[in-house]
Each structure stands twice: as C-alpha cells, then as structure tokens.
C-alpha positions as CSV (number, residue, x, y, z in Angstrom):
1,X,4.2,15.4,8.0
2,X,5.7,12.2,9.0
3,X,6.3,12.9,12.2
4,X,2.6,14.5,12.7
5,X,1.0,11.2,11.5
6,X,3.3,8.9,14.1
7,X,1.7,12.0,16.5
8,X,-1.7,11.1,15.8
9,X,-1.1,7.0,15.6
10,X,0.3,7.4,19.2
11,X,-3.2,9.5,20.2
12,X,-5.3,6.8,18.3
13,X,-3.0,3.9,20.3
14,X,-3.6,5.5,23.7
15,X,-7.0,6.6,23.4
16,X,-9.4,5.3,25.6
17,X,-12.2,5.2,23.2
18,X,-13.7,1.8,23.9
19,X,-14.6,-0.6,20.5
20,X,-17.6,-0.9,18.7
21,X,-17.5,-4.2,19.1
22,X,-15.7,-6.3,22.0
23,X,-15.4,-9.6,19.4
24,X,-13.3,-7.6,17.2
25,X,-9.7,-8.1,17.3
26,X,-8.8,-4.9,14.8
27,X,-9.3,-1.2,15.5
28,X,-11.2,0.3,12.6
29,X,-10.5,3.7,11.8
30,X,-12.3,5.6,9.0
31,X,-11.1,8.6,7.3
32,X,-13.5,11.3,6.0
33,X,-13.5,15.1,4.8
34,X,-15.2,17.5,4.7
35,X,-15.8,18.0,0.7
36,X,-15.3,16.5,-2.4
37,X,-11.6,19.4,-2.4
38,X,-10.3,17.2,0.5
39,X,-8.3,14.1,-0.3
40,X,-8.8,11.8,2.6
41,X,-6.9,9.4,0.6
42,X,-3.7,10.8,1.5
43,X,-4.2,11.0,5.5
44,X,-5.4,6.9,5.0
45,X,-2.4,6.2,3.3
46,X,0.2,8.2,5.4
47,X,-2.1,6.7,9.0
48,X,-1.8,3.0,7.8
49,X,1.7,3.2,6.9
50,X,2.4,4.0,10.4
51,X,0.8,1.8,11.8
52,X,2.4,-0.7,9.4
53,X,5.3,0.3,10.8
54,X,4.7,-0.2,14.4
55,X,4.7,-4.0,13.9
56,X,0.6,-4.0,13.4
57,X,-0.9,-5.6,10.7
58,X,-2.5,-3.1,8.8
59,X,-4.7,-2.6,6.0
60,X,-5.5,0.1,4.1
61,X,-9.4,0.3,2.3
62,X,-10.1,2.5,-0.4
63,X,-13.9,2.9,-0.8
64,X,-13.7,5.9,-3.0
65,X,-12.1,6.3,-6.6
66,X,-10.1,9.8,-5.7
67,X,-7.0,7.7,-5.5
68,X,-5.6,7.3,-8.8
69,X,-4.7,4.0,-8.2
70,X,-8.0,2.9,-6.0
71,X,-8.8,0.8,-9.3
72,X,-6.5,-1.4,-11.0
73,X,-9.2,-4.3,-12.2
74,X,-8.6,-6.0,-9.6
75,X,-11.4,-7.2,-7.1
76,X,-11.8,-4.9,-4.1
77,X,-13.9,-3.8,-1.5
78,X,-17.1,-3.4,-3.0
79,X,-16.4,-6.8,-4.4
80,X,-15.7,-8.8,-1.1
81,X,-18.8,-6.5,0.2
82,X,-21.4,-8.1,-2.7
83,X,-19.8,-11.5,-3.3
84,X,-17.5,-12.4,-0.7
85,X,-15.0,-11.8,-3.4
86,X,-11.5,-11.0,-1.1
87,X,-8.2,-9.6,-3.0
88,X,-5.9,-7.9,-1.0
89,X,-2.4,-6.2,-2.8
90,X,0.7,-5.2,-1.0
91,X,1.7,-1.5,-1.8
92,X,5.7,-0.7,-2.3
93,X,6.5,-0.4,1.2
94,X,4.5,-3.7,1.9
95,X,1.0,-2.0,2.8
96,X,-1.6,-4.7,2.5
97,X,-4.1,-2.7,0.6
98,X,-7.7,-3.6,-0.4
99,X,-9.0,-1.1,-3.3
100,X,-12.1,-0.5,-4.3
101,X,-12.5,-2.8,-6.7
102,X,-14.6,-2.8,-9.9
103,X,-18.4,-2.7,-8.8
104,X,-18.4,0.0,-7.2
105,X,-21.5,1.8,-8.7
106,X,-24.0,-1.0,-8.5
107,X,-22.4,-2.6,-5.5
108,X,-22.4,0.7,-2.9
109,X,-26.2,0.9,-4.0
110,X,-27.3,-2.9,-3.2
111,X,-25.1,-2.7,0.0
112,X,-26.8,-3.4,3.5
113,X,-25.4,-2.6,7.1
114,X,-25.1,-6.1,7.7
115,X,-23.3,-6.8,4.9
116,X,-21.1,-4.5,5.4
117,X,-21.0,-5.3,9.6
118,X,-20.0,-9.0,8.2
119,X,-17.1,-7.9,5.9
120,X,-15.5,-5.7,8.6
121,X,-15.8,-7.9,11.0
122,X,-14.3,-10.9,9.0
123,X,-11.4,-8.6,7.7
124,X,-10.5,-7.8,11.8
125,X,-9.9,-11.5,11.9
126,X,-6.6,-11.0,10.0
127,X,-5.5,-7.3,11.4
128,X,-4.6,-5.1,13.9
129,X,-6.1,-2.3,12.4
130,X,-8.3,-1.5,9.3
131,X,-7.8,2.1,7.7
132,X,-11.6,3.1,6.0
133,X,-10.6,6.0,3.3
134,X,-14.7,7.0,2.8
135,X,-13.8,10.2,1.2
136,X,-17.0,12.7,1.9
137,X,-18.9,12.2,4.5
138,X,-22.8,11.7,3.7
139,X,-21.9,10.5,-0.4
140,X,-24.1,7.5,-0.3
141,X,-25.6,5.1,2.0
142,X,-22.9,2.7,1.6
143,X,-20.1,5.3,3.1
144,X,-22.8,5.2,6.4
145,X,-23.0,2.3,6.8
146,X,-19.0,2.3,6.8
147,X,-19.0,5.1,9.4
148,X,-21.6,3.3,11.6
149,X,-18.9,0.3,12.1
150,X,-16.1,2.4,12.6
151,X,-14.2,2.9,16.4
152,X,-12.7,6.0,15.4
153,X,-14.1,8.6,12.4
154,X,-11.5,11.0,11.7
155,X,-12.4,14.2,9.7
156,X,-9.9,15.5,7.4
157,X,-10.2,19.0,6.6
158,X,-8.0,22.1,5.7
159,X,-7.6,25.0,7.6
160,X,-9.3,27.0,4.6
161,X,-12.3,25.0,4.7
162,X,-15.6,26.8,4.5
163,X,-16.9,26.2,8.4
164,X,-20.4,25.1,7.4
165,X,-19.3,22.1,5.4
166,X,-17.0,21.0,8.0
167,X,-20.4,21.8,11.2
168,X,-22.0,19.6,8.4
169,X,-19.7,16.9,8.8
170,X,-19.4,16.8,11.8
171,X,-23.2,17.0,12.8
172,X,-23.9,13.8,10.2
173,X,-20.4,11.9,11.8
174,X,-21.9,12.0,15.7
175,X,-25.4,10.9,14.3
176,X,-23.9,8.2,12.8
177,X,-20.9,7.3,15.4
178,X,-21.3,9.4,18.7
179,X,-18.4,9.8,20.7
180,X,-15.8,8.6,17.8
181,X,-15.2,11.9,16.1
182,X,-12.1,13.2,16.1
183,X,-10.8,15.8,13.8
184,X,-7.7,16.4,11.5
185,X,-6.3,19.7,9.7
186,X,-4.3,18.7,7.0
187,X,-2.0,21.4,4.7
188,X,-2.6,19.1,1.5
C-alpha cells in the first residue's frame, strides 16, 4: 500500500490540472467515497503522510467523525470554519493535523461557501498541500461546499462497490468540481 500511495502523490505532483485558484499557494486535495462502508479516512491519512514526507508541508483535515480519533475536544475544523477558532495537532510521525473539532452538528449546518472559501484559503497560507477527508460525497451542504474549493476530488471506492453509488458519486463530484475527479480503488 505504501508504495501505491507514493504512486498516486507522484500522479497528483505531475498532474497538470490547473488550481482553483491562482492566489493559492497550497494544493487542496479532498478525499471522498462512495458510501457511508468506505473509509476515506484511511486514503487521507496514508496521501498526507506522503506528501509529508516529500519535504511539503502538509496538513491533514478531518471533516467527518469516522476516524476514531477525528475528536479529541479539541477545536477543529468546523471550529476555525464558525469562529476563526484554529488548533492544529501533530500526529506521531509529525502530521500536522486539524480534526474536526467539537461543533460539528450545528456548525456544518450554519456553514456558507464563503466561509468556507475564506478558511481554505487562509490555511494554503501556511502549506503546501491541504488533505480534505469529506467522507461521503453529497452528506450535507457543508461537505459541497468543501468539494467546490478543492483542485483535485479523489473518490475512494472498493472494487466491490455497488456501481450505482459509485455513477452517483461521481455524477454529483463533476457538478460540483468539473474536471478534478479522479478516482481511487482501495482493498480496505
């Protein structure tokens, strides 16, 4: 798996996908599936961690709770999102990692595009690249609005996957970010 994930940060590095927007120094990546059975939280992980290690400063976003450790009290995402509250955490290999914090509910409800337009950009101040873990594609408003600021949406699905879920996917992802789809089978 390693050495599939360096594959793909090399395909993401030389792609010639142009960015969403020019005044952005990071390249934002967000990671979707295809259903609530697919943890996109893995790929995220695994795809910032390389690119952590190619001497880029990364960071890693959780916007979803699927990863056991997405909350730890802490403010996160959602948070920096509403208030302008920022906490960022170093994982154990030294990950900068933003979770999603502790409003999630109420927050990804009250969240506008240009909130969330303002927070991204802000964050590409201080990195390379930003890793978006949205989890499923389409859950809220909030996770669009994510996908619509995004220069790369990949879709993390398992070979098993039922086809109309992932045509789903797929279909909502180029409504929302034409051109940015890319896709990614994953044996989790």
């Amino acid at each position: 798996t390693d050495m599939s994930m360096y594959r793909l940060r090399n395909s993401i590095q030389l792609s010639d996908i142009p960015p969403l927007n020019e005044k952005r120094r990071s390249k934002v990546i967000a990671v979707v599936s295809d259903s609530s059975d697919v943890r996109s939280s893995d790929i995220a992980s695994q795809l910032a961690k390389t690119f952590s290690t190619s001497t880029m400063e990364t960071l890693l976003i959780e916007t979803t709770t699927e990863n056991d450790t997405a909350t730890n009290g802490s403010p996160g995402w959602c948070d920096y999102v509403a208030r302008n509250d920022r906490t960022v955490g170093r994982d154990n290999s030294g990950l900068s990692v933003m979770t999603v914090g502790n409003q999630l509910n109420s927050a990804e409800e009250q969240m506008s595009l240009a909130q969330v337009r303002g927070a991204v950009t802000s964050l590409s101040a201080d990195y390379d690249v930003i890793v978006i873990n949205v989890g499923p594609a389409a859950r809220n408003i909030a996770s669009d609005f994510i996908l619509a600021q995004c220069d790369i949406a990949l879709v993390v699905t398992r070979p098993a996957s039922p086809t109309a879920g992932l045509r789903r996917t797929i279909t909502h992802l180029k409504s929302l970010a034409p051109h940015r789809v890319r896709l990614v089978m994953s044996e989790m």
